[in-house]
C-alpha positions as CSV (number, residue, x, y, z in Angstrom):
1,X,-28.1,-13.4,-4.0
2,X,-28.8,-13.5,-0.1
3,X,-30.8,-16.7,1.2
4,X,-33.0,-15.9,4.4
5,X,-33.3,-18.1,7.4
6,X,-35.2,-17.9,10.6
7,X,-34.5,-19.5,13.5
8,X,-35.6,-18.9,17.0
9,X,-32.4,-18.7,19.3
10,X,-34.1,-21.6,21.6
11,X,-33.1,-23.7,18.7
12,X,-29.6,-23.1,18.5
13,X,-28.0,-23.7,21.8
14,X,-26.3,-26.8,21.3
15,X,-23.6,-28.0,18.9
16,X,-25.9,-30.2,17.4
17,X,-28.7,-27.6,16.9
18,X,-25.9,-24.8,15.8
19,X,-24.8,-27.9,13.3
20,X,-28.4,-28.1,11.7
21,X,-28.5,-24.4,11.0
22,X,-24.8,-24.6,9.5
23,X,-26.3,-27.5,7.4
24,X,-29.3,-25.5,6.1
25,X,-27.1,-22.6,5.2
26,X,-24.4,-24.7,3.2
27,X,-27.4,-26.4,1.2
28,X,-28.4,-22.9,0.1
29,X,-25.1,-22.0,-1.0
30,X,-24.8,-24.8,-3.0
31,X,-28.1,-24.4,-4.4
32,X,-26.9,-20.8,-5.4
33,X,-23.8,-22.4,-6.9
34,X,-23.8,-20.5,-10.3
35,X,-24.3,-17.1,-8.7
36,X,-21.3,-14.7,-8.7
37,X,-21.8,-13.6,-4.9
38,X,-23.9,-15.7,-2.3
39,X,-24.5,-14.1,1.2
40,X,-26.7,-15.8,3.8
41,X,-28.7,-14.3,6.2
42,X,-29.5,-16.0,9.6
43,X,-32.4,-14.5,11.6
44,X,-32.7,-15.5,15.1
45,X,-36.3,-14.5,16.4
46,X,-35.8,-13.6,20.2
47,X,-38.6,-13.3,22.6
48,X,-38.5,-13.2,26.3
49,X,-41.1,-12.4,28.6
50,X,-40.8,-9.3,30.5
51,X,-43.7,-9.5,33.3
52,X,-44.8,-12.2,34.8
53,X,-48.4,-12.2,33.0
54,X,-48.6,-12.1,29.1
55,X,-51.4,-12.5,27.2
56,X,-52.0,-16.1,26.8
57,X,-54.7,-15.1,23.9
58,X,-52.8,-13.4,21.9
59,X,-49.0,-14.9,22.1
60,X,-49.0,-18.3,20.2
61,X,-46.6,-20.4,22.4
62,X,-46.6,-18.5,25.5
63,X,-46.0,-21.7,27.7
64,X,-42.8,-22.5,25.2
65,X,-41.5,-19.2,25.7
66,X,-42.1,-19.6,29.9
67,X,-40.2,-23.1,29.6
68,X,-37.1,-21.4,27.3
69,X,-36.8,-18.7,30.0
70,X,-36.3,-21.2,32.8
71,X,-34.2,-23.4,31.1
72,X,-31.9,-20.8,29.2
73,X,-31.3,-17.0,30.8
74,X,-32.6,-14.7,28.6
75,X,-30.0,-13.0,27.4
76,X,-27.7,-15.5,27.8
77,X,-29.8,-18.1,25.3
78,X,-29.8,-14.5,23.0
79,X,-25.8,-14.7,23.2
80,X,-25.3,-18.2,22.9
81,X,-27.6,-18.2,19.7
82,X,-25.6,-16.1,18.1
83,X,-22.2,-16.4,18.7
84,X,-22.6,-19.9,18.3
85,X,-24.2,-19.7,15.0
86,X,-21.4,-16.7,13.7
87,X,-18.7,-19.0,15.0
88,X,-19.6,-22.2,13.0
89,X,-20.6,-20.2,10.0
90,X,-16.9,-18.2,10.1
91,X,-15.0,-20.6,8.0
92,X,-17.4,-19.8,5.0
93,X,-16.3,-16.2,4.9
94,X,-16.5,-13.1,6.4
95,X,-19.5,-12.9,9.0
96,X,-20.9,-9.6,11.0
97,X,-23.4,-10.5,13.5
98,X,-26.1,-7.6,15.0
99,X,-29.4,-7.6,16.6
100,X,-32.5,-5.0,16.1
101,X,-35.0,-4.3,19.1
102,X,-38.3,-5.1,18.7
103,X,-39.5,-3.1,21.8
104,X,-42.2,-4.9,24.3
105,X,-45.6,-5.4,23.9
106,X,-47.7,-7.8,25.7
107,X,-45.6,-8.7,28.6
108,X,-43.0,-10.1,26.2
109,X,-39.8,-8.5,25.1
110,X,-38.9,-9.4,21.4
111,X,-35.1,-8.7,19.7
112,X,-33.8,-10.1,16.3
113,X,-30.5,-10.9,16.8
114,X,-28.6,-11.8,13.2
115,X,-25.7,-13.1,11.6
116,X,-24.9,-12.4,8.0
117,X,-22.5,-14.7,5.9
118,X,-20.9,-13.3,2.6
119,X,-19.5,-13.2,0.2
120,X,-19.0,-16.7,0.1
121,X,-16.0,-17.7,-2.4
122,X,-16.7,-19.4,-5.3
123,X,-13.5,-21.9,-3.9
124,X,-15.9,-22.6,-0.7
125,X,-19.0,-23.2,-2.6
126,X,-16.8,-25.6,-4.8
127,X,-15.8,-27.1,-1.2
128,X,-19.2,-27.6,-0.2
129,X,-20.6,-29.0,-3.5
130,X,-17.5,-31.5,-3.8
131,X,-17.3,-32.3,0.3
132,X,-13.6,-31.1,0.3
133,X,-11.5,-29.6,3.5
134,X,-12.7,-26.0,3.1
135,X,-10.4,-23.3,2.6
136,X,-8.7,-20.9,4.7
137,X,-10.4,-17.5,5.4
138,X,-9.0,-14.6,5.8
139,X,-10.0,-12.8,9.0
140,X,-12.7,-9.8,7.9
């Protein structure tokens, strides 16, 4: 079983946002509790704008995206995003992190940076269901 997740790597750049992602991947594992493998699948939409005029008509959010730019580097908010995400997820099991170019269009630049969880131990889900200290992970 893989559970999907989206989230844009504006929202995970603190501990606390990185925290809520970690939260609604465990909740999926233990949803899939009586499944013999569980991977997760954490898809962190990326766009940055790559001219200084984009098409306010068409991009939904285009003022969002402006204010993220300023307030994170680009590529630096991409990084953060995802290591910070592959890091807390780690002690779950084995995790391999990527990202796919989307290519620009529009004035904006968009990547899909990724982190993929799994297989998750059926000792970890019992963890998580039963709020023990997790167990150790071997390194992948």
């Amino acid at each position: 079983m893989a559970k999907f997740k989206a989230v844009r790597t504006s929202h995970a750049q603190t501990a606390g946002d990185v925290n809520h992602v970690y939260k609604l991947v465990t909740d999926d594992i233990i949803k899939c509790a009586v499944l013999p493998a569980i991977h997760s699948v954490v898809l962190q939409p990326h766009a940055q704008i790559a001219r200084r005029t984009i098409a306010e008509h068409v991009i939904k959010g285009g003022w969002k995206l402006r204010w993220t730019g300023q307030r994170f580097q680009a590529d630096a908010a991409r990084e953060t995003a995802v290591d910070g995400v592959a890091a807390r997820l780690a002690p779950l099991g084995p995790v391999q992190a990527g990202m796919i170019d989307g290519g620009e269009a529009l004035g904006m630049r968009v990547t899909l940076p990724y982190v993929i969880l799994g297989p998750v131990e059926h000792e970890t889900v019992e963890a998580l269901i039963n709020k023990w200290a997790l167990p150790a992970v071997a390194p992948a």
